[in-house]
C-alpha positions, 0 to 999 in steps of 0.5 A: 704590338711587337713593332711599338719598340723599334728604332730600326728597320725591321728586325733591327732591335731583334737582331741586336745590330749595333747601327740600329739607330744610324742616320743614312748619310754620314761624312767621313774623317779627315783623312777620308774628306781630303782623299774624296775631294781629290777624287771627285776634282779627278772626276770632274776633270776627266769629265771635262776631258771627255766633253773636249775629246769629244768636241775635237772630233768624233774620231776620238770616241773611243778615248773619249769613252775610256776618260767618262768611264774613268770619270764615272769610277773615280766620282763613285769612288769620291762618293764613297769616300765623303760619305765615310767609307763602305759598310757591308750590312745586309739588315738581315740576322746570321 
């Protein structure tokens, strides 16, 4: 059959992608490790930042909003980096 030899997803072999046989999760270098640690501590403080906003009063919503949004963005931003940085590859042949 023509799928026998495959590695990859589909079309992967066909295609000749160079990250056929790539695990899905991977950890970043040094450099990447450090900075995604520090992000997810920014995360996980403007988090907790937000949760004491919101304890205080709930007149203080909006700012409270604007911290979990940060929140929200700096511990994608973390994830990102522990997992060693962006790939763009759409699986596809050009």
């Amino acid at each position: 059959m023509a799928a026998e030899g495959m590695s990859g997803g589909p079309g992967a072999e066909a295609c000749g992608h160079p990250g056929a046989g790539r695990r899905l999760v991977t950890f970043g270098r040094g450099p990447l490790l450090w900075r995604g640690a520090a992000l997810g501590g920014l995360a996980a403080g403007l988090g907790a930042g937000a949760v004491k906003l919101l304890k205080v009063s709930t007149l203080l919503a909006p700012g409270a909003a604007v911290l979990g949004l940060g929140a929200v963005l700096a511990g994608w931003a973390a994830l990102v980096h522990l997992t060693g940085g962006e790939r763009f590859d759409d699986g596809g042949c050009d």
